[in-house]
Backbone as a printed PyTorch tensor [residue, N CA C, xyz], in Angstrom:
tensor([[[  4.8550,  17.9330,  -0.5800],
         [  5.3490,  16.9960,  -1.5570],
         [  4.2580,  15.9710,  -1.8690]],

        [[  4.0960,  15.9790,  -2.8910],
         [  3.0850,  14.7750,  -3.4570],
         [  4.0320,  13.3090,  -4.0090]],

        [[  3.0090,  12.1310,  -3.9430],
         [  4.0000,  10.8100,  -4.1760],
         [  3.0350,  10.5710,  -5.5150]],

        [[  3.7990,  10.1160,  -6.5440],
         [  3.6420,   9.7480,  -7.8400],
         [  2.9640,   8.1400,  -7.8770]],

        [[  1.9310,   7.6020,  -8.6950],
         [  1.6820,   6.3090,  -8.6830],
         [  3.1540,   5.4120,  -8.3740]],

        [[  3.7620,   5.7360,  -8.9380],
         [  5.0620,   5.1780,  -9.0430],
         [  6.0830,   5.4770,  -7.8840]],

        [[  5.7420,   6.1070,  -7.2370],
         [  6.0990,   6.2920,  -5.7180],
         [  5.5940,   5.3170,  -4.8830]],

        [[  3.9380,   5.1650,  -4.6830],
         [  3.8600,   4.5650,  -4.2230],
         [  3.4240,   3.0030,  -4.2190]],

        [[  3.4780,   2.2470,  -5.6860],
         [  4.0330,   1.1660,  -5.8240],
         [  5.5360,   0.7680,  -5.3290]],

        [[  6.0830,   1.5410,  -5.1370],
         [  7.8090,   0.9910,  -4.8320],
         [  7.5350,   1.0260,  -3.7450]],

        [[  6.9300,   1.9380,  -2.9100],
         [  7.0020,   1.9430,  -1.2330],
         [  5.9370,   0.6730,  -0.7350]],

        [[  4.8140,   0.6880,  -1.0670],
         [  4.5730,  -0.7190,  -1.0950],
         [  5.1850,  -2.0130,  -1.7240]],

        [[  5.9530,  -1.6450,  -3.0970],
         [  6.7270,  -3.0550,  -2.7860],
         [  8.0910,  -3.2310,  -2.0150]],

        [[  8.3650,  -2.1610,  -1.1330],
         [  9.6220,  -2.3890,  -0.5490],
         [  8.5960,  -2.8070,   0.5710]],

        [[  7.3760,  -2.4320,   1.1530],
         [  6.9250,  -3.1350,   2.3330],
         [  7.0280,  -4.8450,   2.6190]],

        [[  6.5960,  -5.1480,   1.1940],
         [  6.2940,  -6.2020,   0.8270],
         [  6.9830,  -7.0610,   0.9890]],

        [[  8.5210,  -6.2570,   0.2920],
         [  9.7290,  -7.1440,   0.5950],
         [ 10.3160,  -7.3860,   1.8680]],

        [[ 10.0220,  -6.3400,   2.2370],
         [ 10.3880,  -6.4240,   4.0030],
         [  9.6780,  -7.0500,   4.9500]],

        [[  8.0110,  -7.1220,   4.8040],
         [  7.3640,  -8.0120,   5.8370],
         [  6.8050,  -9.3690,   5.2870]],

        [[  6.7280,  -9.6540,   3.9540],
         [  6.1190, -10.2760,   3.1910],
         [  4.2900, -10.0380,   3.2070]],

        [[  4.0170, -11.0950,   3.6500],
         [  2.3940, -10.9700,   3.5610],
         [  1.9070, -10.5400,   4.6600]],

        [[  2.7260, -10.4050,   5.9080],
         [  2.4100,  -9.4670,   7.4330],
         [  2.2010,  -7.9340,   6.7170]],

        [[  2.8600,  -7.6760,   5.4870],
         [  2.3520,  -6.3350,   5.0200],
         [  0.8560,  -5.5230,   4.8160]],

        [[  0.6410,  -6.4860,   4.6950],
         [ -0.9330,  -6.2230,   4.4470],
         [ -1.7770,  -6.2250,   6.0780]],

        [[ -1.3420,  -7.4290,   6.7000],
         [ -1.8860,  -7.0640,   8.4750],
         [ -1.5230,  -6.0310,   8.5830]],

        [[ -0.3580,  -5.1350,   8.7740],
         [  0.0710,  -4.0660,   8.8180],
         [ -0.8390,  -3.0990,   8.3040]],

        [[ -1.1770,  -2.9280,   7.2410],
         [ -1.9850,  -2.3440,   6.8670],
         [ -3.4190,  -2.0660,   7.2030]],

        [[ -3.9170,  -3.1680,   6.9160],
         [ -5.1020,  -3.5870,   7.3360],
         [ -5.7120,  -3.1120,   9.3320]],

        [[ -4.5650,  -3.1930,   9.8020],
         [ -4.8530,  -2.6250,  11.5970],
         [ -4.2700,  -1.1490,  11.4740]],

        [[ -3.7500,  -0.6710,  10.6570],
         [ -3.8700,   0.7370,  10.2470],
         [ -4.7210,   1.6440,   9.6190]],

        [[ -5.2090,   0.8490,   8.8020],
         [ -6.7940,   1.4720,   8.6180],
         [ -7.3980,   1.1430,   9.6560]],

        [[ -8.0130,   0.3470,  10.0420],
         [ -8.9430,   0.2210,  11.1050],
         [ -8.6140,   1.4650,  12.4930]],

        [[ -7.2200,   1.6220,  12.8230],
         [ -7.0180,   2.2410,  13.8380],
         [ -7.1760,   3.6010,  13.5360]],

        [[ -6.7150,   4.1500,  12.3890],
         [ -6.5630,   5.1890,  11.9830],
         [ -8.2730,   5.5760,  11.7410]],

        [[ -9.4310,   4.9310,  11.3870],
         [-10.4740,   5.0800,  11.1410],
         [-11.3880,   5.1430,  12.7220]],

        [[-10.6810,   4.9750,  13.5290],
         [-11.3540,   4.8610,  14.9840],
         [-10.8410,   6.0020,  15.5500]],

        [[ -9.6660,   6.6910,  15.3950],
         [ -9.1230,   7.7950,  15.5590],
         [ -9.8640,   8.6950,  14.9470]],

        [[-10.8600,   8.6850,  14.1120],
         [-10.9620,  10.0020,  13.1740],
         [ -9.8200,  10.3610,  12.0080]],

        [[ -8.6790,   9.5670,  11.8000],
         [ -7.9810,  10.1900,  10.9120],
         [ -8.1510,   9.2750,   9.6920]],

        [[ -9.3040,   9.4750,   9.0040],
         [-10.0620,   9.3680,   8.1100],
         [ -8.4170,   9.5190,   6.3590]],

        [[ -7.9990,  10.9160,   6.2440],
         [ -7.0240,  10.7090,   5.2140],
         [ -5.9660,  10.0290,   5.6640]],

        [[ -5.2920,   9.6100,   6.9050],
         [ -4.1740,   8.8140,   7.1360],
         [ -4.7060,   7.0730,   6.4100]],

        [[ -6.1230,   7.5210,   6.9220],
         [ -6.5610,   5.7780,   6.8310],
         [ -7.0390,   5.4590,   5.1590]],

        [[ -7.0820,   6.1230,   4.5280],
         [ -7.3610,   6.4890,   3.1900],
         [ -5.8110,   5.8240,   2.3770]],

        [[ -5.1080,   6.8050,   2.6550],
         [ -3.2770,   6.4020,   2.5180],
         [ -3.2330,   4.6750,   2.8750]],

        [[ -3.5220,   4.3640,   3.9380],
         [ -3.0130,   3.0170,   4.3100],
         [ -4.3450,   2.0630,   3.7450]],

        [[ -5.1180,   2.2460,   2.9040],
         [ -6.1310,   1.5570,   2.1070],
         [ -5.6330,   1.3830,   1.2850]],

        [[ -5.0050,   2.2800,   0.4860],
         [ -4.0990,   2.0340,  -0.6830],
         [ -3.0370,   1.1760,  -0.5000]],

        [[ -2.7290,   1.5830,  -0.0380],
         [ -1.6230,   0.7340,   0.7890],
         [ -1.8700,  -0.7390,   0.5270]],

        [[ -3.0400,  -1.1520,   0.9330],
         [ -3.3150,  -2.2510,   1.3100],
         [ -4.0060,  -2.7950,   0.0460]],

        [[ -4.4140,  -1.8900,  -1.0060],
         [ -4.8640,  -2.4780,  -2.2050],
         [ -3.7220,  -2.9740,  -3.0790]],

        [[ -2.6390,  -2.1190,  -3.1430],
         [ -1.6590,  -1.9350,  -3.7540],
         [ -1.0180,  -3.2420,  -3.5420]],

        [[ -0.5890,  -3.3890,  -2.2030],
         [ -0.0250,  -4.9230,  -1.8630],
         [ -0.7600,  -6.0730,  -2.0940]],

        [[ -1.9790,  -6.1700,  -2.0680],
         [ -2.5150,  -7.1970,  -3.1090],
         [ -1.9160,  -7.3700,  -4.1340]],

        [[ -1.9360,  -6.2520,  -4.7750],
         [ -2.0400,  -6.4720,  -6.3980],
         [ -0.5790,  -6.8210,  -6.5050]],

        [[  0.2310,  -6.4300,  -5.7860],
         [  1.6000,  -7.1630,  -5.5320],
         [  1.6540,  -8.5140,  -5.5730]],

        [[  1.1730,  -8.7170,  -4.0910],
         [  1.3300, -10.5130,  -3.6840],
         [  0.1670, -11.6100,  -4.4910]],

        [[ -0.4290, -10.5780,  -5.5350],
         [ -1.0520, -11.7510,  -6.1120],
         [ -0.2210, -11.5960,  -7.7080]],

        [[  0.2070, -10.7790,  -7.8610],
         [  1.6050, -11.0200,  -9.1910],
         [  0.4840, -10.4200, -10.1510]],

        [[ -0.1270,  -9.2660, -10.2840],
         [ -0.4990,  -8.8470, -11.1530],
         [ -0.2200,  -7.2800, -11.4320]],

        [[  0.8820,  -6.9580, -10.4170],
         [  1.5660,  -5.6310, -10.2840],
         [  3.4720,  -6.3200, -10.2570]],

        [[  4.3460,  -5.5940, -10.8280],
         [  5.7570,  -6.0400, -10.2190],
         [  5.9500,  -4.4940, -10.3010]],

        [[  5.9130,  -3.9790,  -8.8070],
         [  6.6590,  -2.7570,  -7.8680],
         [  7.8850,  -2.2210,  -8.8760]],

        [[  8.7250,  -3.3510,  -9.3360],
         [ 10.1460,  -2.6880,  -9.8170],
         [  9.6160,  -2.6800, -11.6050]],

        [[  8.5900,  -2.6060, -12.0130],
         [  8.4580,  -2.7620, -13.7020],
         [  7.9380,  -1.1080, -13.5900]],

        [[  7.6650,  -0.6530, -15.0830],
         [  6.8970,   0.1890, -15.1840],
         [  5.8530,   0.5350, -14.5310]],

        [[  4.8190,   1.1590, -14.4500],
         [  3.4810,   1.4260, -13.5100],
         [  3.2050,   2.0580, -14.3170]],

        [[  2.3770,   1.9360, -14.9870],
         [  0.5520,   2.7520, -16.0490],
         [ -0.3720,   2.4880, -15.6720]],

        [[ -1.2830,   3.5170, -15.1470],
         [ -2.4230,   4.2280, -14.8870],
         [ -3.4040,   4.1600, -16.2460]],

        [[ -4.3780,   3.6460, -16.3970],
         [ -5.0850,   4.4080, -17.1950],
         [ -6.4450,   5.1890, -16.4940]]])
């Protein structure tokens, strides 16, 4: 199963909503761990992750609006 841009804006903004700005620590010690492990695409996933919630908590993404890619 593949996740759609729009997949995973909602799953990061439900993180968001759930930890607030600990979302991104979260993130952030998941890449790192995942990158010390060798699991290089897990830690890839949780980069995004962690870009994504920026662009959240700085209000230049809203998770529940549309999502376009260009």
């Amino acid at each position: 199963m593949r996740m759609t841009t729009g997949d995973l804006y909602r799953l990061a903004g439900d993180l968001a909503a759930e930890h607030g700005a600990a979302a991104s620590d979260y993130a952030s010690r998941a890449v790192m761990t995942l990158e010390a492990e060798g699991a290089h695409e897990r830690a890839q996933f949780w980069f995004l992750m962690l870009v994504l919630l920026a662009d959240i908590h700085s209000g230049r993404v809203d998770p529940d609006g549309n999502i376009t890619v260009h």
